[in-house]
PAVOZA-341694 format. One line per 4 residues: number of its first residue (from 1); their letters; for each residue x, y, z of N, C-alpha, C. Coordinates in steps of 0.05 Angstrom, whole numbers, plus 5000, padded with zeros to 4 digits. Atoms other than C-alpha are relative to their C-alpha. Layout:
REM residues N
NUM	A	X/Y/Z/X/Y/Z/X/Y/Z ~ ...
***
This chain:
REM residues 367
1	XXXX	4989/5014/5022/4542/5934/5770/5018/4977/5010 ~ 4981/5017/4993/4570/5863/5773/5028/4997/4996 ~ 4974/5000/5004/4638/5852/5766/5009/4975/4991 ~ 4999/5037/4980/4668/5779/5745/5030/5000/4984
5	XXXX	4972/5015/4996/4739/5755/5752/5004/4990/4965 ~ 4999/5012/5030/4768/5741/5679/5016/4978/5013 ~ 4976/5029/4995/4816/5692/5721/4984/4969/5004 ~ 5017/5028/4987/4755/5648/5747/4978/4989/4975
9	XXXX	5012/5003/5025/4725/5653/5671/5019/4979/4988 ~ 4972/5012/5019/4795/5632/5641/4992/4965/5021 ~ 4994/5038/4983/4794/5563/5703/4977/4993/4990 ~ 5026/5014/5011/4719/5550/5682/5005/4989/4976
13	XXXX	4995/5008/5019/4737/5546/5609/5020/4976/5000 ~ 4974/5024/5004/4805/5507/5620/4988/4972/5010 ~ 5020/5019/4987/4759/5464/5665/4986/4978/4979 ~ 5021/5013/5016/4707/5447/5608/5018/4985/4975
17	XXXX	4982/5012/5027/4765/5436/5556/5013/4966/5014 ~ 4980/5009/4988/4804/5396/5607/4988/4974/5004 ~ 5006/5029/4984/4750/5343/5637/4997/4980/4976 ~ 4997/5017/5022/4735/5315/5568/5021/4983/4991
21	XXXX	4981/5009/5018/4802/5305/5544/5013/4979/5024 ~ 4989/5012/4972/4821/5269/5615/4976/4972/5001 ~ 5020/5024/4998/4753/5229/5615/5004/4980/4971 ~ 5002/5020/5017/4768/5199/5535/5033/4995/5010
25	XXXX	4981/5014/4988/4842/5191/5566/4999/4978/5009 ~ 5002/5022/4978/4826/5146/5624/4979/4986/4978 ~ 5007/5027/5017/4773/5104/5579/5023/4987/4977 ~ 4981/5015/5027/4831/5090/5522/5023/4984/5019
29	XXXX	4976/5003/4982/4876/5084/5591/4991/4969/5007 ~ 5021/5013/4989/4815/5034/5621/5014/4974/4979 ~ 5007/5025/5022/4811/4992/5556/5025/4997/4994 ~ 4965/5016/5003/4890/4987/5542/4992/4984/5020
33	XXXX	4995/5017/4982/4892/4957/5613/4989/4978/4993 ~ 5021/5028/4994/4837/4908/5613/5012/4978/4968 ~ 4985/5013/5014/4869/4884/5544/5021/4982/4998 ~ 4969/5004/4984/4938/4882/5572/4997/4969/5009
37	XXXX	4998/5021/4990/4913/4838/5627/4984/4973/4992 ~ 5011/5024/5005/4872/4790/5586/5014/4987/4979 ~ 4982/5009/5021/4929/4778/5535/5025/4986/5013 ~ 4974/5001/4986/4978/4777/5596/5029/5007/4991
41	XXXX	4979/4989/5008/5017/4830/5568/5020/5012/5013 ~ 4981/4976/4985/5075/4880/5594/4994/5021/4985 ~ 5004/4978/5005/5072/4946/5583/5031/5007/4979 ~ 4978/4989/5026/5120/4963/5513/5017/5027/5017
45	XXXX	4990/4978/4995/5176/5010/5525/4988/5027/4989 ~ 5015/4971/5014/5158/5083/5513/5019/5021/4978 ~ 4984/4987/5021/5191/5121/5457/5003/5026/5013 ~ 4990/4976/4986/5222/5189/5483/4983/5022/4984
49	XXXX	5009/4977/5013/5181/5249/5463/4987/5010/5018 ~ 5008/4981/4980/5165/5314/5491/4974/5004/5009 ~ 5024/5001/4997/5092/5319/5473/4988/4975/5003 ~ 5009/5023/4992/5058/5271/5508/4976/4999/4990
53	XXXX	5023/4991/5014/4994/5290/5482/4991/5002/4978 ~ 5014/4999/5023/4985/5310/5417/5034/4987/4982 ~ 4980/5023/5006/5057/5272/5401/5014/5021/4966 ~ 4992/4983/5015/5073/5346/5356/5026/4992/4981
57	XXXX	4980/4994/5010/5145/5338/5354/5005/4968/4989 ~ 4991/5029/5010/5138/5258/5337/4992/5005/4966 ~ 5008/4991/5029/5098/5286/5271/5025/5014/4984 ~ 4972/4984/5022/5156/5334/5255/5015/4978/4998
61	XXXX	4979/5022/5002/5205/5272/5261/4998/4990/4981 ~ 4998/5014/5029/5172/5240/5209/4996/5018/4975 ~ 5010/4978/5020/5147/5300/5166/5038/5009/4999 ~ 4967/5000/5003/5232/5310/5167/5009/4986/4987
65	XXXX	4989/5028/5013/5246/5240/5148/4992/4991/4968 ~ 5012/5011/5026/5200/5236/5094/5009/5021/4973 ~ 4990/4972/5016/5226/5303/5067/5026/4988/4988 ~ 4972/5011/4998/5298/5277/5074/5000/4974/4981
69	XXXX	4989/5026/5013/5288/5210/5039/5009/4979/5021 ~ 4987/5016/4986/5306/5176/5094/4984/4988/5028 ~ 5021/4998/4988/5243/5157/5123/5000/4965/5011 ~ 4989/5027/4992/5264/5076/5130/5015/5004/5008
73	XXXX	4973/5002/4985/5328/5089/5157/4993/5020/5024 ~ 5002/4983/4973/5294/5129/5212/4976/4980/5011 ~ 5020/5019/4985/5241/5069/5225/5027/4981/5018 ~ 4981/5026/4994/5305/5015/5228/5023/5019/5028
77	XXXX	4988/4996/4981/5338/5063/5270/4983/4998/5031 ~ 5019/5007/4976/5275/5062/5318/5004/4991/5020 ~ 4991/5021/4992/5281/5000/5326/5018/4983/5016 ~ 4971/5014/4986/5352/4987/5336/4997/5016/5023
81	XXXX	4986/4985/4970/5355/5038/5394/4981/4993/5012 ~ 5027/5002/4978/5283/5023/5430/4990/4974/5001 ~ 5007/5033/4998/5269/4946/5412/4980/5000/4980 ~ 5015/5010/5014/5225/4909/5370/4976/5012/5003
85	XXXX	5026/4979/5003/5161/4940/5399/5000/5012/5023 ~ 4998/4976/4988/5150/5001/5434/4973/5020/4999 ~ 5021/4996/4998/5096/5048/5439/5005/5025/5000 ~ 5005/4969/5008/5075/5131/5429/4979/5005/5008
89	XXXX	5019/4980/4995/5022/5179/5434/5006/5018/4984 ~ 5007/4982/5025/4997/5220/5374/4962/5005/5004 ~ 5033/4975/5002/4933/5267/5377/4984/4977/5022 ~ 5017/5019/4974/4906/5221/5453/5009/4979/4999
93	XXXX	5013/5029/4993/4915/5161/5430/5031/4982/4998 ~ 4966/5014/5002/4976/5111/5443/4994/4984/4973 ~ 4992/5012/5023/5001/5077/5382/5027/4980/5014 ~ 4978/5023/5005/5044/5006/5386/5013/4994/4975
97	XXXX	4969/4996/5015/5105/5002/5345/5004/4973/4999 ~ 4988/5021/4996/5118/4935/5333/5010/4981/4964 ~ 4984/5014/5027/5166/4887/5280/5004/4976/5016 ~ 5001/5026/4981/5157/4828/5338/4992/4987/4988
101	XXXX	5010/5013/5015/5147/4770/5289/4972/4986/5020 ~ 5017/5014/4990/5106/4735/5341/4966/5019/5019 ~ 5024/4981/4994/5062/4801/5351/4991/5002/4970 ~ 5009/4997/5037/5056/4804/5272/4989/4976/4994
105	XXXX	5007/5022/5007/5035/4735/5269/4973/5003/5015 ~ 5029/5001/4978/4978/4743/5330/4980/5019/4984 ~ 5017/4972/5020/4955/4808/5280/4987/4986/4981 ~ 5000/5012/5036/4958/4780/5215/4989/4976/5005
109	XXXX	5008/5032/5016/4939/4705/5228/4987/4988/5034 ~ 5008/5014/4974/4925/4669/5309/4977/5015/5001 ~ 5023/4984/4988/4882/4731/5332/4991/5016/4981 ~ 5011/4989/5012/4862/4754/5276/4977/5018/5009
113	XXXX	5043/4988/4994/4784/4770/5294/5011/5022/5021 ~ 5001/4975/4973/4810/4809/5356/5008/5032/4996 ~ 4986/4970/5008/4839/4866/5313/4978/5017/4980 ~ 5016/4981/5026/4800/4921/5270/5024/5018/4989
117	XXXX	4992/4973/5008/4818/4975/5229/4995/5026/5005 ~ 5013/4981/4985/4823/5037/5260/4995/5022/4979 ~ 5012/4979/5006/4791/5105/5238/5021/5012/4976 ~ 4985/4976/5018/4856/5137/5210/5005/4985/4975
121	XXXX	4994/5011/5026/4865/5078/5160/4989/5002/4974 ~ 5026/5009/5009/4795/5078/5138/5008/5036/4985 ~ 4997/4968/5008/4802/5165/5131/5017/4997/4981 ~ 4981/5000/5020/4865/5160/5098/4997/4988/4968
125	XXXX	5002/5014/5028/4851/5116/5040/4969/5004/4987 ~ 5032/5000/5001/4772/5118/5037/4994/5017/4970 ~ 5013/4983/5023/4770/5188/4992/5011/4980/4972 ~ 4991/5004/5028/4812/5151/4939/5002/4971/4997
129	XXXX	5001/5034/5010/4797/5072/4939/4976/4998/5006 ~ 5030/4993/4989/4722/5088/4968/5001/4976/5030 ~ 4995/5030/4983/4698/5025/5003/5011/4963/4983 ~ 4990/5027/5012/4736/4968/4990/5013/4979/5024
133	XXXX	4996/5030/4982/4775/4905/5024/5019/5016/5025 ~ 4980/4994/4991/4830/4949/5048/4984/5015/5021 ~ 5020/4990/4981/4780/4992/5093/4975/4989/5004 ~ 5019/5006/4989/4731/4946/5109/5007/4982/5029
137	XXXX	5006/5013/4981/4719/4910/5169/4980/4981/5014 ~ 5024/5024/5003/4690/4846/5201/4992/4982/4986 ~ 5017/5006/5024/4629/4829/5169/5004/5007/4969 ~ 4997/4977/5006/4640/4878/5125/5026/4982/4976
141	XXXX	4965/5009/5019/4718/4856/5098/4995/4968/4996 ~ 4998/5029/5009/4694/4779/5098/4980/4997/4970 ~ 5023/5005/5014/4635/4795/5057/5019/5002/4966 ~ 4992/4997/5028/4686/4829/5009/5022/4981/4989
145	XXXX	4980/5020/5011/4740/4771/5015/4981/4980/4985 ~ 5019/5020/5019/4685/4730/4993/4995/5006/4967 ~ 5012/4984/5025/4667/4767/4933/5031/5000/4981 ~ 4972/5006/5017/4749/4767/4912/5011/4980/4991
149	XXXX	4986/5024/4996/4779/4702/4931/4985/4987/4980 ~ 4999/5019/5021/4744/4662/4873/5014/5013/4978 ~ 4991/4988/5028/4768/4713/4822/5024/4999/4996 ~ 4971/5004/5003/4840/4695/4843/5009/4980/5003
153	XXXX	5003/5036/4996/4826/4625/4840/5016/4997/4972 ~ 4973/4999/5020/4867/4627/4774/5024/5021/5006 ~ 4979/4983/4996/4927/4654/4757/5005/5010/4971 ~ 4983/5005/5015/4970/4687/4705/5024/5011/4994
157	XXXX	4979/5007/4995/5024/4676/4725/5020/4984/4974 ~ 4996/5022/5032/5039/4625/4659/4999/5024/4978 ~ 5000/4986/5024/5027/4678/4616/5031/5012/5002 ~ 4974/4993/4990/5106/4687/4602/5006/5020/4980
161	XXXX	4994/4983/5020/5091/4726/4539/4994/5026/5011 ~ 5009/4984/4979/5063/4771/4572/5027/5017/5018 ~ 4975/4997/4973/5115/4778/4620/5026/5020/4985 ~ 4979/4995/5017/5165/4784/4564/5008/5031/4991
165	XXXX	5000/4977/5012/5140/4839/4531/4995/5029/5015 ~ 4996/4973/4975/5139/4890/4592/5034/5000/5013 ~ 4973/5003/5001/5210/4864/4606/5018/5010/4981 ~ 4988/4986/5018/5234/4880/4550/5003/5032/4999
169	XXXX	5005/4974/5002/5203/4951/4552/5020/5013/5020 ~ 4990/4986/4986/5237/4959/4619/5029/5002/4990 ~ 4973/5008/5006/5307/4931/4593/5013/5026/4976 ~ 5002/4984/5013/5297/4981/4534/4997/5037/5015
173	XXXX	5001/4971/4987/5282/5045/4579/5017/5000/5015 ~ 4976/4996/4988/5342/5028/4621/5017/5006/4979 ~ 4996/5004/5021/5373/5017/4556/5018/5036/4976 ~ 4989/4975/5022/5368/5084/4523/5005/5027/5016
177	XXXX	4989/4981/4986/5392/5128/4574/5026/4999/4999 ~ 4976/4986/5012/5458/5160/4558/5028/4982/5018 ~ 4980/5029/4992/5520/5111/4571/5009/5016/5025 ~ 4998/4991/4981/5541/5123/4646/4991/5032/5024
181	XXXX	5018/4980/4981/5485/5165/4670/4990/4979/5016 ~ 5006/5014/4981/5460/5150/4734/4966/5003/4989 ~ 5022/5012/4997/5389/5116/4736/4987/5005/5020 ~ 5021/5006/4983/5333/5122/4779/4986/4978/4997
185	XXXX	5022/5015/5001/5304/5051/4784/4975/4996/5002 ~ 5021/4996/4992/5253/5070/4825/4960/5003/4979 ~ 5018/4991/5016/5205/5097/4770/5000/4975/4979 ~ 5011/5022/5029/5219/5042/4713/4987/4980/5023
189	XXXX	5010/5025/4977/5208/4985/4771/4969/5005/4999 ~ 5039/5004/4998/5130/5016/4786/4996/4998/4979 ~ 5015/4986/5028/5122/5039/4717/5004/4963/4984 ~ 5003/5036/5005/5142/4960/4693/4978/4983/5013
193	XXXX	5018/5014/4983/5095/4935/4749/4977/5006/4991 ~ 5017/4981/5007/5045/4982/4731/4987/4989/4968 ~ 5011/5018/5030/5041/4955/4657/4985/4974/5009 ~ 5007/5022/4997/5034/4885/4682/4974/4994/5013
197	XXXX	5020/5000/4981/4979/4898/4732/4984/5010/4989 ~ 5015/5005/5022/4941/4928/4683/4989/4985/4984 ~ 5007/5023/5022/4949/4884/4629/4979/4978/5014 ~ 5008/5027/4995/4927/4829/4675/4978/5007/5014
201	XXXX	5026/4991/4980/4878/4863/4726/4980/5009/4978 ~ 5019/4985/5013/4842/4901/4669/5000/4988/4966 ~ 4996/5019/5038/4860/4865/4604/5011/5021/4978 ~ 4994/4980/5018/4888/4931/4576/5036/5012/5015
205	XXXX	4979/4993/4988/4962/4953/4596/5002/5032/4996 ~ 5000/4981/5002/4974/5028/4606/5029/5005/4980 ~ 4969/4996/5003/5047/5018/4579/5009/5025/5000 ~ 4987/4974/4987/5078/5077/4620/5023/5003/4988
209	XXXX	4967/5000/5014/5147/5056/4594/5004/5003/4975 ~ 4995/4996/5029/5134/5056/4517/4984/5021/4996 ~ 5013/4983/5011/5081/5106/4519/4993/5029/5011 ~ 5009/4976/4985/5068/5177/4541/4968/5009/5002
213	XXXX	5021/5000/5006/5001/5173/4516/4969/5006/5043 ~ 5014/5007/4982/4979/5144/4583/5014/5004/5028 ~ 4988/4993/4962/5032/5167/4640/4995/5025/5015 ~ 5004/4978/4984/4999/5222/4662/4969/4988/5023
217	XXXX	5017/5011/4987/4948/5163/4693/5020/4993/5015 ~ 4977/5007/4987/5013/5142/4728/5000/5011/5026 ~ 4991/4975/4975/5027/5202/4755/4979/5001/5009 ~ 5019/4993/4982/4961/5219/4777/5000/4973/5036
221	XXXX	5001/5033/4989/4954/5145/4807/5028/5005/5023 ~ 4973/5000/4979/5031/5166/4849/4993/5013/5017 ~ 4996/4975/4984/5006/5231/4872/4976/4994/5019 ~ 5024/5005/4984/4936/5202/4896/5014/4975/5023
225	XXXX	4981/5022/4982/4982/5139/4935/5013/5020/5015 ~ 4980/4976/4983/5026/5194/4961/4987/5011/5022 ~ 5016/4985/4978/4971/5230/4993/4986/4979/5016 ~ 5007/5022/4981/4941/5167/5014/5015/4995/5034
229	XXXX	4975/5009/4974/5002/5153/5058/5001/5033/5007 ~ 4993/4983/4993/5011/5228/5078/4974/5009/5016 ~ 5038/4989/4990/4929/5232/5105/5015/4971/5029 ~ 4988/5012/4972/4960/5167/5149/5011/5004/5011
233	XXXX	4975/4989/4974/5013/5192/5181/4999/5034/5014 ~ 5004/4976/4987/4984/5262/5195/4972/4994/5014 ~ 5023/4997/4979/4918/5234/5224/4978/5012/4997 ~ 5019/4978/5000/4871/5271/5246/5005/5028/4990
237	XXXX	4988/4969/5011/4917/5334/5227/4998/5000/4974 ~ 5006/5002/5013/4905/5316/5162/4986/5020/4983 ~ 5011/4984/5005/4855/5362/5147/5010/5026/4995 ~ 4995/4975/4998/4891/5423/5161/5023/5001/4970
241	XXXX	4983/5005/5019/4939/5398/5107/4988/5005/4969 ~ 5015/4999/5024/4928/5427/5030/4992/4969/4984 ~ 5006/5031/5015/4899/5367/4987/4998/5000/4971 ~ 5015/4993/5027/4877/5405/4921/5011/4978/4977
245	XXXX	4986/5016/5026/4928/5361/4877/4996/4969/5005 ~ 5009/5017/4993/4906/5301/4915/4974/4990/4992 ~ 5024/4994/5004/4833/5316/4905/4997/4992/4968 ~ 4999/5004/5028/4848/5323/4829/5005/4978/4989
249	XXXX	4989/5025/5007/4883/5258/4820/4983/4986/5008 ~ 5025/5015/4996/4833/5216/4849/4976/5007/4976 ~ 5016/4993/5026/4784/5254/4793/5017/4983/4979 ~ 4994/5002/5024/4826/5233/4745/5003/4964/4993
253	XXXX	4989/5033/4991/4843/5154/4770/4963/4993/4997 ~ 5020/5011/5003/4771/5148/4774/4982/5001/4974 ~ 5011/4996/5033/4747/5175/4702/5020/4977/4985 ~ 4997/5017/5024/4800/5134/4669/4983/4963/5013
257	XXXX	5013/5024/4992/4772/5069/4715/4973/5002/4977 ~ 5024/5009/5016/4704/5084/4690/4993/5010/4969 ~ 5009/4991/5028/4708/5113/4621/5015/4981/4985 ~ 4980/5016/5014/4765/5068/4597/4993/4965/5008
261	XXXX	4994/5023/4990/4764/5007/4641/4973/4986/5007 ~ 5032/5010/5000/4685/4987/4659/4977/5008/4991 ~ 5021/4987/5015/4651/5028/4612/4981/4983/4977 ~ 5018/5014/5010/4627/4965/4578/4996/4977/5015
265	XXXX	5004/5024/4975/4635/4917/4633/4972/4984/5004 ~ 5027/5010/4999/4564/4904/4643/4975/5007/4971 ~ 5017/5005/5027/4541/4908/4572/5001/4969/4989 ~ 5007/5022/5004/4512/4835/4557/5022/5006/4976
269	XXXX	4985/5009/5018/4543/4844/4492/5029/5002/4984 ~ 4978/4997/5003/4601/4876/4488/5018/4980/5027 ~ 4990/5019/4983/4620/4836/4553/5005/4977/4986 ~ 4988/5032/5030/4617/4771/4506/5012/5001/4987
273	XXXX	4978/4997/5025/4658/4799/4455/5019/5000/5008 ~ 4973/4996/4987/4712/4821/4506/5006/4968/5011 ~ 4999/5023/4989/4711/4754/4545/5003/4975/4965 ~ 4993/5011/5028/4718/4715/4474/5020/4999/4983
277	XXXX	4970/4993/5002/4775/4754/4458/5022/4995/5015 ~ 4981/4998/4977/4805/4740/4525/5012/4964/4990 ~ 5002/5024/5002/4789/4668/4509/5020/4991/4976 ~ 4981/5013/5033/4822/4665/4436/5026/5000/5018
281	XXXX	4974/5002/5001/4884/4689/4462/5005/4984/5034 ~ 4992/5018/4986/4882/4646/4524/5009/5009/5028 ~ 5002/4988/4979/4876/4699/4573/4982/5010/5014 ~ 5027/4998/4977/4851/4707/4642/5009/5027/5006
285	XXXX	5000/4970/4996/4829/4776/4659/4985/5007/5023 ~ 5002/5001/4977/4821/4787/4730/4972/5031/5001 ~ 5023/4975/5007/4766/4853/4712/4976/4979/4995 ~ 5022/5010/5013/4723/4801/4675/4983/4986/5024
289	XXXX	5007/5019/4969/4714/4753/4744/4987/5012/5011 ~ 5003/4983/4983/4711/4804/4783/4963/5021/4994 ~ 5023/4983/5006/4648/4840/4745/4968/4972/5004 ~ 5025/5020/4991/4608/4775/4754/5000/4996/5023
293	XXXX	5006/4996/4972/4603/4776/4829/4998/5030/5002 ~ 5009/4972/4982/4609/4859/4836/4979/5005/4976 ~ 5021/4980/5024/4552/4888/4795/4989/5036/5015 ~ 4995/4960/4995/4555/4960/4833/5021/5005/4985
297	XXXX	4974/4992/5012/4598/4997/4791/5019/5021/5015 ~ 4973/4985/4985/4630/5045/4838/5008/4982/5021 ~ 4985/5011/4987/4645/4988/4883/5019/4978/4988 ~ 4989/5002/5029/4665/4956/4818/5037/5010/5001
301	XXXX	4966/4987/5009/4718/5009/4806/5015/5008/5024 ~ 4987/5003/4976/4738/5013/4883/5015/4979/4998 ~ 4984/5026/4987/4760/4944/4887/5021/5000/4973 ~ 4978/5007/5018/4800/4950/4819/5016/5023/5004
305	XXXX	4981/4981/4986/4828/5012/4844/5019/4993/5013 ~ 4984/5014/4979/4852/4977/4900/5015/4975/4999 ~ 4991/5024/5009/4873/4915/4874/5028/5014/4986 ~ 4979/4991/5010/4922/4962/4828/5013/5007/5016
309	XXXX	4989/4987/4984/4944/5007/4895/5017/4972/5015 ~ 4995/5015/4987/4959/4941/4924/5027/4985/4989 ~ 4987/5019/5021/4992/4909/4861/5021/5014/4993 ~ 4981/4976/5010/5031/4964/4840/5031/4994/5012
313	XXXX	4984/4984/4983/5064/4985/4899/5020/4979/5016 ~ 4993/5020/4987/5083/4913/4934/5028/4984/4981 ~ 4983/5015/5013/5124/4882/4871/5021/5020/4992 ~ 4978/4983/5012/5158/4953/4853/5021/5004/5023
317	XXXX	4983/5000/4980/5179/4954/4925/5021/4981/4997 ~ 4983/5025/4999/5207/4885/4924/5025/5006/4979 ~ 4976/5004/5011/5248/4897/4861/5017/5025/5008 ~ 4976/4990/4989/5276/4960/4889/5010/4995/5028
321	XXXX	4990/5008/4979/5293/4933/4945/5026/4973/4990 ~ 4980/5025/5010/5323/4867/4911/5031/5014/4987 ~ 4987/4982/5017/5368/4917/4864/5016/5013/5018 ~ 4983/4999/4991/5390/4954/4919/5020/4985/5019
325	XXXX	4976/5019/4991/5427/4895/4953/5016/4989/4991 ~ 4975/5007/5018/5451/4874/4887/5023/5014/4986 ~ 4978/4988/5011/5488/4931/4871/5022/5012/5033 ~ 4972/4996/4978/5531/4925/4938/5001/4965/5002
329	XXXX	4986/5028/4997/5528/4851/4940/5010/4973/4973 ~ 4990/5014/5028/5571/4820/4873/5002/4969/5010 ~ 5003/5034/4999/5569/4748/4903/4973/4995/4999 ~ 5029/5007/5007/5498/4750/4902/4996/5002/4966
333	XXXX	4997/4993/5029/5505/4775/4833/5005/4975/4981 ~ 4988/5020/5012/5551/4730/4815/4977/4971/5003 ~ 5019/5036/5001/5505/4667/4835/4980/4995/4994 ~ 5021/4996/5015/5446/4699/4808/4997/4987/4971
337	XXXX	5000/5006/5023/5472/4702/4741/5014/4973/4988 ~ 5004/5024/5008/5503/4624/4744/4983/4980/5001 ~ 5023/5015/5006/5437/4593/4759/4994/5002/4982 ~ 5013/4998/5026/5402/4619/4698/5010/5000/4971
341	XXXX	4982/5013/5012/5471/4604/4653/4993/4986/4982 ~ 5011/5021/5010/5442/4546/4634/4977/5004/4975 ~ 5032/4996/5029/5384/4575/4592/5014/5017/4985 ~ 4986/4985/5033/5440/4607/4540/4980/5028/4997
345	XXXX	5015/4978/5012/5391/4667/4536/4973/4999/4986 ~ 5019/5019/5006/5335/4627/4522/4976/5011/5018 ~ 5020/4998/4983/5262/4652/4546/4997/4978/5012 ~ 5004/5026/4977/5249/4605/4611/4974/4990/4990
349	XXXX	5015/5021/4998/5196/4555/4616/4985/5010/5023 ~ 5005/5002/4969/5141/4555/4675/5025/4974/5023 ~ 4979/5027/4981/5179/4492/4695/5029/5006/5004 ~ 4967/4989/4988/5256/4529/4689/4986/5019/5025
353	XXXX	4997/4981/4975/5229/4585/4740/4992/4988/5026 ~ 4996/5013/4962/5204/4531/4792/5028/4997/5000 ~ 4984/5014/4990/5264/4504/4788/5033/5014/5001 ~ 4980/4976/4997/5305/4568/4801/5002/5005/5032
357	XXXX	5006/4996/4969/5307/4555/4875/5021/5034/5016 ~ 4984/4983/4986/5367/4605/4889/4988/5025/4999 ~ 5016/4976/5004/5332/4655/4858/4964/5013/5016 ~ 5015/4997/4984/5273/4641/4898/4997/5004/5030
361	XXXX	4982/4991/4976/5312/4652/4964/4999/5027/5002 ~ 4991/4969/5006/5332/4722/4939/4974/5012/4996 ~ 5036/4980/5001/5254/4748/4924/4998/4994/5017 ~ 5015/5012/4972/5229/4714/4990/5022/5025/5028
365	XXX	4992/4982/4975/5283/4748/5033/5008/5038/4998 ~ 5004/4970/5007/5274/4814/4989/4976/5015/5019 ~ 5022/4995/5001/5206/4822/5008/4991/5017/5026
***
């Protein structure tokens, strides 16, 4: 009878686990380099963490932060202690860290073409915006800028009635909460945004703020964004993570898209009736554009998906962000509210808000 060594079983196995994860090492190692030296880069400082490998305890750091609330004030501290950009390792693969305007500029705009979108972006968002601009690539993401960029060849922006009457709503839900209770901006801010981007993307407003009718599309719509961002920052670990209420919300974001919002879209004749109506009252409806170049309907209701995830989330940021600088900075306050003085209380003009420069300072360096 043979006999065999469990010790020389156990090194075989560690062996077979081991050469793989060493051979896609050195190629990600390979192809950094040869990058490096055709960019004529330096090598980014390295952020301190134990697991070099699967970058465990950098996950708990943020899975802490995000718990805490305090998930920006643990990026800006990054920052301040390690520099502008810097670099990691999470599940093999290094990750660059950077807020280097002139590495954000080579991304976003010089070198454009040289960058893709990687895997975890595409995973993360994919189940709940499908394919759209935000996960495409290439060919691929030009074909679909093509297919957008005329439809935002207007604006409406001019529509100030419009504007008015979601303002109001928010001014009113700040409004009727109990005289020196504290506020959560946070929620009127999207839920204001949220009306508008409706109204204008779909020609129908959900009004979250006046109505209950329709904020449980809200919520779904927060909790499916939520998980969005929580599938990116766990990666590939992702999986192992429950999703069921994730799963659900996406069902629910996509029935009201297509039972509510393109369920006549491509009916010759109800399409004319809607577009006629848009016309009386002198509004542009960014759904209607948009259905004469897409005629798939689930890539249809992807891209208006995504147009909302996009729209939503970018202007509610801005004003809480604007809000919280104005309630620590009263000279900004103060010089806010003497520019617009002048208009007695008076709905503005397109022509008063160009010519609101101070105020256009203060959004620009919110942002």
């Amino acid at each position: 009878m043979a006999f065999i060594d469990s010790s020389q079983v156990n090194s075989k196995l560690l062996l077979c686990f081991a050469l793989p994860v060493l051979f896609l090492l050195y190629k990600r190692l390979a192809l950094y380099r040869r990058r490096a030296k055709y960019s004529e880069c330096r090598d980014p400082p390295r952020y301190p963490q134990k697991d070099i490998l699967l970058g465990v305890d950098v996950l708990q750091g943020i899975i802490a932060a995000v718990k805490s609330k305090c998930y920006l004030q643990k990026l800006h501290q990054d920052y301040t202690r390690y520099g502008s950009t810097f670099s990691k390792h999470f599940l093999f693969s290094p990750i660059i860290c950077t807020v280097e305007p002139d590495n954000l500029k080579s991304i976003l705009s010089t070198n454009f073409k040289d960058y893709g979108i990687t895997s975890v972006r595409k995973n993360a968002f994919r189940p709940f915006l499908g394919d759209n601009i935000l996960t495409a690539d290439g060919a691929e993401w030009t074909h679909a800028r093509a297919n957008l960029r005329p439809s935002f060849s207007k604006t409406q922006t001019g529509d100030l009635d419009m504007f008015e009457i979601h303002v109001n709503n928010l001014v009113h839900a700040i409004g009727s909460r109990g005289e020196g209770e504290t506020i959560d901006l946070r929620d009127l801010f999207l839920g204001v945004t949220a009306d508008i981007a409706t109204e204008s993307f779909y020609g129908e407003s959900v009004d979250s703020l006046r109505s209950n009718s329709l904020s449980s599309i809200m919520e779904a719509f927060q909790i499916a964004n939520r998980g969005c961002e929580d599938r990116a920052r766990r990666g590939k670990l992702a999986m192992f993570f429950p999703q069921g209420k994730f799963t659900e919300s996406i069902k629910i974001m996509r029935r009201y898209i297509e039972q509510y919002v393109i369920k006549d879209v491509h009916n010759p004749e109800k399409k004319r009736s809607l577009e006629e109506e848009a016309a009386k009252k002198n509004k542009y409806v960014l759904l209607h554009e948009l259905s004469k170049v897409i005629t798939d309907r689930d890539r249809l209701r992807d891209e208006l998906l995504t147009i909302l995830f996009a729209g939503r989330d970018t202007t509610g940021s801005l004003l809480c962000s604007l809000f919280f600088t104005l309630a620590r900075r009263s000279d900004i306050w103060i010089r806010l509210r003497s520019e617009v003085a002048y208009l007695k209380g008076e709905k503005p003009t397109v022509r008063d808000l160009q010519q609101l420069q101070y105020i256009k300072y203060v959004l620009n360096e919110s942002k």
